[in-house]
C-alpha positions, 0 to 999 in steps of 0.5 A: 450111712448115718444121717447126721443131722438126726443125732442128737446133740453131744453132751460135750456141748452145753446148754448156755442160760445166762440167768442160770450161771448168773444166780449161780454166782449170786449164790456161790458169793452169799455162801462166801459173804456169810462164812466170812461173817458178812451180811449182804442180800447179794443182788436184792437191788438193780444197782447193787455192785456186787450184782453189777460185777457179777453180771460182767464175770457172767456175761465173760463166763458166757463167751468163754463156754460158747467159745468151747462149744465151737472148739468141741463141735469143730471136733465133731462131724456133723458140725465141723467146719471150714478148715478144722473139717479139712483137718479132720478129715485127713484123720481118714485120708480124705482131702477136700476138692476144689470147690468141695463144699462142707455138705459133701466132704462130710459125706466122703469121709463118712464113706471113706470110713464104711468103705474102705473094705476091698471087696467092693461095696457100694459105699467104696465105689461110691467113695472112689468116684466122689473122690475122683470129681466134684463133679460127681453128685452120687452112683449107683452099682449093680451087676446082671445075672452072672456077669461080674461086670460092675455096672456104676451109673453116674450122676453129675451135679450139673442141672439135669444131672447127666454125666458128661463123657469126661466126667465118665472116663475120670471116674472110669480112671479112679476105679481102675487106679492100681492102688484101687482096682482089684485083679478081678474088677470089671468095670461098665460105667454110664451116665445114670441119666437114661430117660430125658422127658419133655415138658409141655404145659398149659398155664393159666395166670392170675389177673394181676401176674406178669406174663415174665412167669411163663418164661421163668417157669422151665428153669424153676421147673428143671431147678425144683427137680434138680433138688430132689434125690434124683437116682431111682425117682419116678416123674409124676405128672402131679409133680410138674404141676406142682412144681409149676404153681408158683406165685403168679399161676392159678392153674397148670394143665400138663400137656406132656408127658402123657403119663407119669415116667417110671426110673428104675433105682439105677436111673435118674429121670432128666426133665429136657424141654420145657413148653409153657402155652399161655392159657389166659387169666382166671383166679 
């Protein structure tokens, strides 16, 4: 799938410099003055009228052009917004959720479009769950050996991203919709979240931090993890640490998990309990 965000700017969009359409005005009522017969240094003063009016037309010119530029990026993906999004979107079939945000209405039409063979890609299983729930952040299929079975690993968008049972049978019931489902589909549907790791950490503060921090820290920790893309992503002990040293924190010492925790690329690793052992002050 493209990642929108590296596409360059349209060429529908255009660069607005307020001193380039200024002087191009200048220059177009010079030539006009001097075929009329008229000897005006359009613009040599501050106060010259001619510059002064030219300026408002230039400054109207400016909200004119910058008007288009949202009407033509409203009409492109990557910029698309808000209702004008909506309606490009149904162009592919595609409506928003309850709750959907833009981010990820982009990506379901974007799916939509690449997945609408039957035959049963990843970006059309993917497209019929995310359509299914809000709920449902991103999947991963796979089958074994022989077995025909389609494996879907579900993951949620709530904090840790297990899916839950009903999240499971919703996406379950989408799949197998007969407008969807093909005669030889089978379907094992789970939640991608397979290894939950505890946390236990040794945490030294600098002289000055309040002690709030070390309750604060397993939801910064469990946040810091929910924003990486999860499916497939190890858990190193490094990153704990890291994500542990927030303001405040001179030195993290990770107590557990003993080793770093491997995923497979259907797996997505939660981060369950979290202990923080005060472990005095030192810079």
């Amino acid at each position: 799938m493209i990642d929108l965000s590296s596409l360059p700017d349209p060429q529908v969009i255009e660069e607005l410099d307020y001193e380039t359409i200024l002087q191009s005005f200048i220059d177009e009522v010079r030539v006009l003055f001097a075929a009329a017969g008229i000897v005006y240094d359009v613009g040599a003063l501050e106060t010259d009228p001619v510059k002064i009016v030219l300026e408002a037309f230039t400054y109207r010119e400016i909200r004119l052009r910058t008007r288009a530029n949202h009407v033509a990026r409203n009409q492109i993906l990557a910029y698309s917004t808000g209702t004008d999004l909506e309606h490009l979107a149904s162009h592919y079939g595609v409506a928003r959720l309850a709750g959907e945000t833009d981010e990820r209405l982009r990506e379901r039409v974007q799916l939509a479009t690449i997945g609408r063979s039957p035959g049963g890609t990843y970006e059309r299983f993917k497209a019929i769950a995310m359509a299914s729930s809000p709920k449902v952040r991103d999947i991963a299929t796979w089958t074994e050996d022989r077995d025909p079975t389609v494996n879907i690993a579900v993951l949620s968008t709530d904090v840790g991203g297990a899916a839950s049972t009903s999240l499971l049978a919703t996406v379950r019931a989408a799949l197998e919709a007969p407008a969807v489902r093909l005669v030889s589909d089978r379907y094992n549907v789970i939640s991608a979240v397979q290894k939950v790791v505890a946390v236990d950490l040794s945490v030294t503060l600098t002289p000055d931090a309040s002690e709030d921090i070390l309750a604060e820290l397993p939801d910064l920790i469990r946040l810091a993890r929910d924003q990486e893309d999860l499916l497939g992503l190890d858990l190193y002990r490094a990153w704990v640490s890291k994500a542990a040293m927030v303001p405040g924190v001179s030195n993290v010492v990770v107590n557990a998990p003993v080793a770093d925790v491997a995923a497979s690329p259907k797996e997505a690793v939660k981060i369950g309990d979290v202990t923080v052992q005060f472990a005095g002050r030192g810079r």
